[in-house]
Each structure stands twice: as C-alpha cells, then as structure tokens.
C-alpha positions in Angstrom: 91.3 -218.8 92.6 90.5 -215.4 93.6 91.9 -214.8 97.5 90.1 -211.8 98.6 89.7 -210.8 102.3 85.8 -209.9 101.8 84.0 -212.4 100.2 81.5 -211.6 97.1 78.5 -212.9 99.2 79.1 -211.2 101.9 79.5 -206.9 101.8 82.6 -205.5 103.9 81.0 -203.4 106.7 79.8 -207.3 107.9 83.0 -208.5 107.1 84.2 -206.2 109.4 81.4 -206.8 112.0 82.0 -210.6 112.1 85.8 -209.9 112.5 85.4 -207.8 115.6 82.7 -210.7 116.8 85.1 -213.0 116.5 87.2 -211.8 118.5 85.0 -210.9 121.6 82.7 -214.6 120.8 86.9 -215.9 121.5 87.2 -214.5 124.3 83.7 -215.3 126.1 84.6 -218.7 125.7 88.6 -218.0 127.3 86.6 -216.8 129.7 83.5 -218.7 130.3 84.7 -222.0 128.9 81.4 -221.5 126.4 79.4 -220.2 124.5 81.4 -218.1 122.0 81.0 -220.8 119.2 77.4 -220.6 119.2 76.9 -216.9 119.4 79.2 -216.4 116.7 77.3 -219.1 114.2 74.3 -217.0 115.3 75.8 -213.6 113.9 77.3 -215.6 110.8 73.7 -217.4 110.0 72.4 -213.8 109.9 74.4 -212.4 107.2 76.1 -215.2 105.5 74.6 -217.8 102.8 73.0 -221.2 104.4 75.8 -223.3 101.9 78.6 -221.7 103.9 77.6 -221.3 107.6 78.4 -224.6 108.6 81.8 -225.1 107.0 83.0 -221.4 107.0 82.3 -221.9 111.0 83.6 -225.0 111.1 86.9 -224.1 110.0 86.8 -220.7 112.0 86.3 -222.7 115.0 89.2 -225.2 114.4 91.3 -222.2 114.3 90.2 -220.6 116.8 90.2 -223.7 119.5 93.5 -225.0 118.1 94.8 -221.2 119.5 93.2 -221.6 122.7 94.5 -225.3 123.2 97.8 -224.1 122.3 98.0 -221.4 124.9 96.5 -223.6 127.7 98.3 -227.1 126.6 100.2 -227.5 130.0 96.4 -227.9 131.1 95.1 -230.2 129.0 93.8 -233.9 130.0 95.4 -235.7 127.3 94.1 -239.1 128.4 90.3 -236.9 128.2 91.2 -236.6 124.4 92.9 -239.8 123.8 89.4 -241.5 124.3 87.7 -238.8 122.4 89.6 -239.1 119.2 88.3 -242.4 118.2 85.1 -241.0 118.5 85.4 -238.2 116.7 86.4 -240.4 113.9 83.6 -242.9 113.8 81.2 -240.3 114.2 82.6 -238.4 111.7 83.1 -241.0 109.0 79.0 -242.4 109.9 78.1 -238.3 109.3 80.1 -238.3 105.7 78.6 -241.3 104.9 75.0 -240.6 105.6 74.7 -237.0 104.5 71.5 -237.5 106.1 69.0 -234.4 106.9 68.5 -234.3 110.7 64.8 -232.9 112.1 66.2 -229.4 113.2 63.8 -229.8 116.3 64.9 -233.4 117.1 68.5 -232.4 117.8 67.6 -229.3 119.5 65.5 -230.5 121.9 68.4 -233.4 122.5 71.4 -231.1 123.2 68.9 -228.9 125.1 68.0 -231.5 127.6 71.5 -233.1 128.0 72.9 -229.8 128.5 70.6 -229.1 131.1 70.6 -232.5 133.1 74.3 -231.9 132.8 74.4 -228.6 134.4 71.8 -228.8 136.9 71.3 -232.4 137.8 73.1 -235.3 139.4 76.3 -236.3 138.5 76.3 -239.2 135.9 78.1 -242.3 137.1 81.9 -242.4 137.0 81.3 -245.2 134.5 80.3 -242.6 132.0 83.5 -240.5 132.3 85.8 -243.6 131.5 86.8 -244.9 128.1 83.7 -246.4 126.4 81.7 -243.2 128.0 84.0 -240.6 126.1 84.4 -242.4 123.0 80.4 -242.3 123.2 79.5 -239.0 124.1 82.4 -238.1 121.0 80.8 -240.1 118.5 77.7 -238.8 118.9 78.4 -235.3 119.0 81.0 -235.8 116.2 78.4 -237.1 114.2 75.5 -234.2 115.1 78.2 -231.5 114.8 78.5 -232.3 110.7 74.8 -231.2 110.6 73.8 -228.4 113.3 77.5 -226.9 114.3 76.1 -226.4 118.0 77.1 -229.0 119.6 79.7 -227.1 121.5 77.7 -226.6 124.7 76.7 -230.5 125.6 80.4 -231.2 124.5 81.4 -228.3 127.2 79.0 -229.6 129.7 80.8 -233.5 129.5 83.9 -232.3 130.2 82.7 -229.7 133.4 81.5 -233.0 134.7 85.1 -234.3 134.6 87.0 -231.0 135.7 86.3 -228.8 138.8 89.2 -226.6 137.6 88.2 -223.8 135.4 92.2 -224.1 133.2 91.7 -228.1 132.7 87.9 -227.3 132.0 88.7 -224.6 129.2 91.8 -226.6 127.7 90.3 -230.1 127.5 87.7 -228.6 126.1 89.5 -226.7 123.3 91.4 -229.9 122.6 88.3 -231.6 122.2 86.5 -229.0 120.1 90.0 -228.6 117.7 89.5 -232.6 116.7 85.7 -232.1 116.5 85.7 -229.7 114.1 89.1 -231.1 111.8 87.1 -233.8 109.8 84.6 -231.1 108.5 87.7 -229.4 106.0 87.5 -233.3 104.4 83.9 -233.9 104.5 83.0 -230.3 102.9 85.3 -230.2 100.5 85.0 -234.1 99.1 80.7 -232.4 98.8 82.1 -229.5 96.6 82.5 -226.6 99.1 84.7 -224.3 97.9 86.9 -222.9 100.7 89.3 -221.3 98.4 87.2 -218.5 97.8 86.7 -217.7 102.1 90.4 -218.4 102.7 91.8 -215.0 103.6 88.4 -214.3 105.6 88.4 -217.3 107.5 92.4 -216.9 108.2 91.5 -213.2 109.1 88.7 -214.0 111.8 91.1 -217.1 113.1 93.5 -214.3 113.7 91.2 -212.2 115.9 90.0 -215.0 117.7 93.3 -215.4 118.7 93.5 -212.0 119.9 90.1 -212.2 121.7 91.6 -216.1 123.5 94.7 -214.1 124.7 92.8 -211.7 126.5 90.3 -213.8 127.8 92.9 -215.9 128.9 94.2 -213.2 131.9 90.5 -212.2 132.8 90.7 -216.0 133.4 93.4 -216.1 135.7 91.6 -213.2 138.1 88.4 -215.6 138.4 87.6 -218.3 140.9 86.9 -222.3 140.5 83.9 -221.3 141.9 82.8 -218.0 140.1 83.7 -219.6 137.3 82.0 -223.1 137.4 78.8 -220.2 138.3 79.2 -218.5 134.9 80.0 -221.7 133.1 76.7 -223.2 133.6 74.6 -220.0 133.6 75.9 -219.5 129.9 75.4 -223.4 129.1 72.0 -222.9 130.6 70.9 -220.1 128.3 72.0 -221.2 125.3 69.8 -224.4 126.2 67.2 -222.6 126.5 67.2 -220.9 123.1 67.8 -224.5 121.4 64.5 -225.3 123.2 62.7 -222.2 122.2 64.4 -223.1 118.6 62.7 -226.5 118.9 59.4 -225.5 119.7 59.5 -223.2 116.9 61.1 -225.6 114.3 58.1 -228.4 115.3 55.6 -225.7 115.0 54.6 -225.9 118.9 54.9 -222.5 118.8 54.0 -219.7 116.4 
C-alpha cells in the first residue's frame, strides 16, 4: 500500500486545486444548506478518472457532512433521520445488488423536476413528511446516489419542506447526507475499488472541508430564515437546471 498525499492519476497543482475547492464547495453548503456537493463532483469529474469520481466523492462527502452534523448536532431532527435510515439501507442494499446502469438522462431529468416542484410549487401533503414518506423519499435517493452522486439537491429540497429554520434545515440535512453516503465505503470496495491508494487525499480534502463548514457556519449565524430559505432555493434551482440541460444533452435533444 503506497499512502501518498497526491495520487498517481492525478498531478499535484490539481491536488492542490481540489483541496482549496473543497474547502470553499464546504462552506457554500454551511452556508446555503446546498450545493457544495455537486459543484465539487463537477471540479473532481474534470480532472479525476471516471472509476474514482463516484467513490473518491462519496467518501469525501461522508467526511465532510459527518463535520458539519457534528458542529450543528444540537440542531438536528433526529426523529427526521430515524425514518431515513431504514431507507438508506434498503436502497442501498437494492443499489449493491443491481449494479445496474441507470440512463444518465432518465435520472436527471427526475431529480431535476422534483427539485423544482419542490422549490417552487405547493407544499406536498403532511402525509409525505411522516414515516412511510421519509423512509421513501430515502430509499430512492439511497438507491440513485450509488449511480449518479447528485442526489444531494432533491434530498436538500425534502428536508426545506420540513424545516423553515435555516440551523435544523442545514443539520438534518448533513445528518441525512453522512448515512447516505456511508454504505458506498462497503459497496465500492466489495466491486474492487481500491481506496487505499486515495487515503491521505481523501483525509486531506475531509480536512478542509472542515475548515470551509466552520467558516460557513458564522456567515450562517449573520443570515435570516428568510434570506436564507431565498438563497437555498435559488442554488437548488440552478443546479436543476444544469441536470436538465445535462439531460437534454445526454438524450441527444440537444447538440
């Protein structure tokens, strides 16, 4: 096993780059409740091999929301994330078993949508927001989130549903997001990735995420409810619409 911080497929000046991202993708999500996740799987799908986006992010993010749930856990819904956990499982037990190889437009467009109704449109029944409906809404994207890694936003925009209060909002969610992304250690490895040889990388950028969470943590506290549940959905709502400009452009709509 050969622990090195920079990885041979990866040169150090993007080491570097991704370390520094990581810490500022941290803290737009301290901030903004969202969004970080995504934009710093976009930076890592541009430099890094396909095999190890997925996992190498995976992990990355279960550091880095297992920091941010830690700092916030006086704000956490725990009975939020004692119905997601079941979910989590199942879903994440169908997704190892499967290995299937999801349309890259079908799930797109399907997070796209949901993230937008969720934003925009009416509130979905309290029904929804009760056991069954979380163990639901955590199975699926439990199960996606072993494929695509971008599940993050819909997951996000559940939860704002539930909470009006940006701490609860940003917690639950971190919570949620730390058992979303455990399984994937498990799954990856039984398939033969090797995260030996990322190790010190992946400790490094859990590191400055945690840097980048503190910090975004007390521009937090200076924000309203209601600045905050602004931004929150104006950064759900883009990231939306790239996964259906992604979708028209993986189905070959557009050119």
């Amino acid at each position: 096993m050969d622990l090195t911080l920079f990885p041979e497929a990866i040169n150090p000046t993007v080491a570097i780059f991704l370390l520094l991202a990581s810490a500022l993708t941290s803290m737009l999500t301290a901030v903004l409740g969202a969004g970080g996740g995504v934009l710093l799987l976009i930076l890592m799908a541009t430099w890094m091999p396909p095999v190890a986006i997925i996992p190498v992010h995976g992990m990355i993010q279960l550091g880095s929301n297992t920091g941010r749930a830690a700092l916030t856990r006086h704000h956490i819904d725990w009975k939020v994330i004692a119905a997601f956990t079941p979910g989590v499982i199942a879903g994440a037990a169908l997704g190892a078993w499967l290995l299937v190889d999801l349309p890259a437009h079908l799930w797109q467009l399907s997070i796209a949508v949901f993230v937008l109704y969720l934003c925009w449109g009416p509130k979905l029944p309290k029904a929804s927001f009760g056991p069954i409906g979380i163990f639901v809404a955590s199975g699926v994207t439990s199960f996606i989130s072993l494929f695509v890694g971008a599940t993050g936003p819909l997951v996000a925009a559940f939860i704002k549903q539930i909470h009006q209060d940006r701490f609860k909002t940003v917690a639950t969610f971190a919570a949620a997001m730390t058992l979303q992304h455990a399984p994937k250690a498990v799954v990856f490895g039984v398939a033969g990735f090797v995260f030996s040889d990322w190790l010190l990388f992946i400790l490094a950028m859990i590191a400055c995420g945690f840097a980048g969470t503190w910090l975004g943590l007390h521009v937090l506290k200076s924000m309203t409810n209601r600045w905050f549940s602004l931004a929150f959905n104006l950064v759900l709502t883009l990231l939306a619409l790239r996964l259906l400009w992604q979708a028209a452009g993986s189905a070959g709509w557009i050119s």
